[in-house]
C-alpha positions as CSV (number, residue, x, y, z in Angstrom):
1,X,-21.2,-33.1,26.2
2,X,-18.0,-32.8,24.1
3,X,-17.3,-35.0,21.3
4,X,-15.6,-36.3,18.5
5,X,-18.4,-35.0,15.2
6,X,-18.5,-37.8,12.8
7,X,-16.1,-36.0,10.2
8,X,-13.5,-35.6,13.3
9,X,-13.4,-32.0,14.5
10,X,-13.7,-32.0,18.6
11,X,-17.4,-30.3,18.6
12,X,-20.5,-29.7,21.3
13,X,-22.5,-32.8,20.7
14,X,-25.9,-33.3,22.4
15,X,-27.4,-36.0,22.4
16,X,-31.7,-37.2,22.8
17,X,-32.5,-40.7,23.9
18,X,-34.8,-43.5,24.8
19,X,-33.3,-46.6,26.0
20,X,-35.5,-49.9,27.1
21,X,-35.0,-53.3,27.1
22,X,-35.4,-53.5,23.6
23,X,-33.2,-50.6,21.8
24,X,-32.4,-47.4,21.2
25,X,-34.1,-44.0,19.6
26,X,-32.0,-41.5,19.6
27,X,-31.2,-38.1,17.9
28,X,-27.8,-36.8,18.0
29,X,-27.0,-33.1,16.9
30,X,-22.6,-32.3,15.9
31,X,-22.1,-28.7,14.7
32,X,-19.7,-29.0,12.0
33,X,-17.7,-25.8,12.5
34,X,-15.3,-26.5,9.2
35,X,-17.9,-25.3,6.4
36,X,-15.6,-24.3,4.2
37,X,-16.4,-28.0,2.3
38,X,-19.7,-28.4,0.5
39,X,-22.8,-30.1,2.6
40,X,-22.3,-33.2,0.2
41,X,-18.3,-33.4,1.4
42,X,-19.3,-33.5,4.4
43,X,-21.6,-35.8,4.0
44,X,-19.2,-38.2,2.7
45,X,-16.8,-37.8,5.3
46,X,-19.5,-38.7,7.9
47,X,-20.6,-41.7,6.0
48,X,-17.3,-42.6,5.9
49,X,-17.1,-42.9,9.7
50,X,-20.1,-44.1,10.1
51,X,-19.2,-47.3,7.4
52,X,-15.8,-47.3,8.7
53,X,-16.8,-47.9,12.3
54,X,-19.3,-50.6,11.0
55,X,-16.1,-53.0,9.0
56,X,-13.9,-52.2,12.3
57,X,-16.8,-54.1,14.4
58,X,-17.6,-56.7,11.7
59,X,-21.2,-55.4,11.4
60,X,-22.8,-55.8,8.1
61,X,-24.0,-52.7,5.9
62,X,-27.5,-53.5,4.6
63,X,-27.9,-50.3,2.8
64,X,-26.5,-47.1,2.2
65,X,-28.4,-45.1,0.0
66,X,-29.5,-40.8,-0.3
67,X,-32.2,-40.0,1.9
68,X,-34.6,-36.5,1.5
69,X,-36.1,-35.3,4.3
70,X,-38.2,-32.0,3.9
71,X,-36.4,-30.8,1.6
72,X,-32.7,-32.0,2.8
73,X,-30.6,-34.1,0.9
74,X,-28.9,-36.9,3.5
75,X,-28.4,-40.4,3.9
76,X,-29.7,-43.3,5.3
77,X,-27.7,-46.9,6.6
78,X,-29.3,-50.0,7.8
79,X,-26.3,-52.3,9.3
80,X,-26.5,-55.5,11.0
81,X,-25.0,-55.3,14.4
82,X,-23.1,-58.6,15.3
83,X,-25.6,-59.5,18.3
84,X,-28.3,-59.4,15.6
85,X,-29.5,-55.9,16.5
86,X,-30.3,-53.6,13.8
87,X,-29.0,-49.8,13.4
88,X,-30.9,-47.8,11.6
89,X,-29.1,-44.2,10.7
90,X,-30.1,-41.3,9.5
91,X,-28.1,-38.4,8.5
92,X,-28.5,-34.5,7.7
93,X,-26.2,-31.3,7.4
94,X,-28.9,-28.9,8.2
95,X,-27.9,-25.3,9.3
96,X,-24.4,-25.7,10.2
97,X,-25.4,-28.9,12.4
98,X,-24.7,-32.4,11.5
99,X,-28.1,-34.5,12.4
100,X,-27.8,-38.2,13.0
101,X,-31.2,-39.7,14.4
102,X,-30.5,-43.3,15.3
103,X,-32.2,-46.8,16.2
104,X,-31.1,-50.0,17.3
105,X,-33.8,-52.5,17.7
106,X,-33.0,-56.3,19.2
107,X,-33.2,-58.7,16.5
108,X,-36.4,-60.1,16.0
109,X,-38.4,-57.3,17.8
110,X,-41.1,-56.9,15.3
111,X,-43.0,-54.4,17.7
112,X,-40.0,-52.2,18.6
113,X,-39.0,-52.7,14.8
114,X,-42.5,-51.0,14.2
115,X,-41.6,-48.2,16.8
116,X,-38.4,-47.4,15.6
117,X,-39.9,-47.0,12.1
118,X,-41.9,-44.4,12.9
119,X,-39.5,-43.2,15.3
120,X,-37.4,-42.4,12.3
121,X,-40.4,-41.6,10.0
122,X,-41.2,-38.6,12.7
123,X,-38.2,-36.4,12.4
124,X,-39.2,-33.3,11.0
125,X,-37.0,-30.3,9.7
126,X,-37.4,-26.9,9.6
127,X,-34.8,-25.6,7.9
128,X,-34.8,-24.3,4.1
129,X,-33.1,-26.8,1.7
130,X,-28.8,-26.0,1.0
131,X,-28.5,-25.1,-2.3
């Protein structure tokens, strides 16, 4: 499906889910076709989005902090949704393709919590780390 990429160029986005009556697992893969910036720019400009959208719906940032993944340098939000859901965000730049893998448990949820962990624990990359 066509979409807006997190640092605002109109890209290809697909999208991987699994919705229940308790959240949301999800990985989302933008290619991010301006790479004339460094990964790290990029990074910030997605972050930026991704805290901007959370202040524009009153949501509360728990963290924002680097993440590693195999190798790759990202980052990794926790924010407190307003209906006391929790997002949990990952975020990569990885071969030309901006990774986001996503969860949003129901407040409370101790066993979806517990699945969404290693949900987000499972993503594996392949790809050699940008230098």
């Amino acid at each position: 499906m066509a979409g807006v990429s997190p640092i605002g160029e109109n890209v290809p986005i697909t999208t991987y889910s699994v919705l229940n009556e308790f959240g949301v697992m999800m990985v989302v893969d933008a290619p991010v076709l301006n790479r004339a910036r460094p990964f790290y720019e990029i990074m910030e400009m997605a972050a930026k989005s991704v805290l901007e959208a959370a202040a524009s719906r009153s949501e509360i940032v728990q963290s924002d902090m680097p993440d590693l993944l195999d190798g790759q340098a990202g980052r990794r939000f926790s924010i407190l949704r307003t209906d006391g859901s929790l997002t949990s965000l990952r975020m990569f730049d990885v071969n030309g393709h901006l990774y986001r893998l996503v969860t949003i448990t129901e407040g409370g949820n101790r066993a979806q919590a517990a699945d969404a962990l290693r949900f987000s624990e499972s993503l594996r990359l392949i790809a050699q780390p940008q230098k």
